[in-house]
Phi, psi and omega in degrees: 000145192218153191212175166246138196189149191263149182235139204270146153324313186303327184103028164254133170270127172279327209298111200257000167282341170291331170303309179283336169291326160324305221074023183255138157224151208330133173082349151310132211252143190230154169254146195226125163225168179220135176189139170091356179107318183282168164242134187231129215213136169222172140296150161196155249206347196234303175002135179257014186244153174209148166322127168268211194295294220256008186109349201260144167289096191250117169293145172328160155280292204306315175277335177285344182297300191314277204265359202080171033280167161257151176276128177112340179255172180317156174215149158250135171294091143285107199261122162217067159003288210282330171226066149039063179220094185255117208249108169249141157256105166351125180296337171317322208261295176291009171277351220234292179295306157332318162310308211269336175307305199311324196273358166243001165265296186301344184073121187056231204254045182265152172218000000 
């Protein structure tokens, strides 16, 4: 499942269907990492983070500093339910991945 989203000054994506689709609900405790340019969100029963109250996701200050998002811009939303994996990318991180598609249809660095 893939979504588009907005990120809050606080560092919350309202978007809760993607939440729900996860199978997380408010006060599900989550590990929030950032590696690779991305943020990768799992459950973990041990997690120091949580669904809040109203569904929603709130990124770390420390990860969004690390990979971005700035409050206000788009994210893309990766859902994979059976393997407990929430991925959003950044636009930095899709900007990266667009190059490296172009540069393997056009070949090398032609553009």
């Amino acid at each position: 499942m893939y979504r588009l989203a907005s990120v809050g000054s606080s560092g919350r994506i309202r978007d809760r269907s993607i939440i729900g689709a996860m199978g997380w609900h408010p006060g599900a405790r989550l590990d929030i990492r950032q590696g690779g340019g991305v943020i990768v969100v799992r459950r973990d029963p041990r997690g120091v983070f949580t669904v809040t109250g109203q569904g929603h996701l709130l990124l770390p200050a420390a990860v969004r500093h690390w990979c971005g998002p700035a409050a206000g811009e788009r994210v893309l939303l990766s859902a994979d339910p059976v393997a407990n994996l929430f991925v959003v990318y950044p636009p930095i991180a899709l900007d990266e991945m667009v190059a490296q598609a172009e540069r393997a249809v056009l070949g090398g660095d032609a553009a």
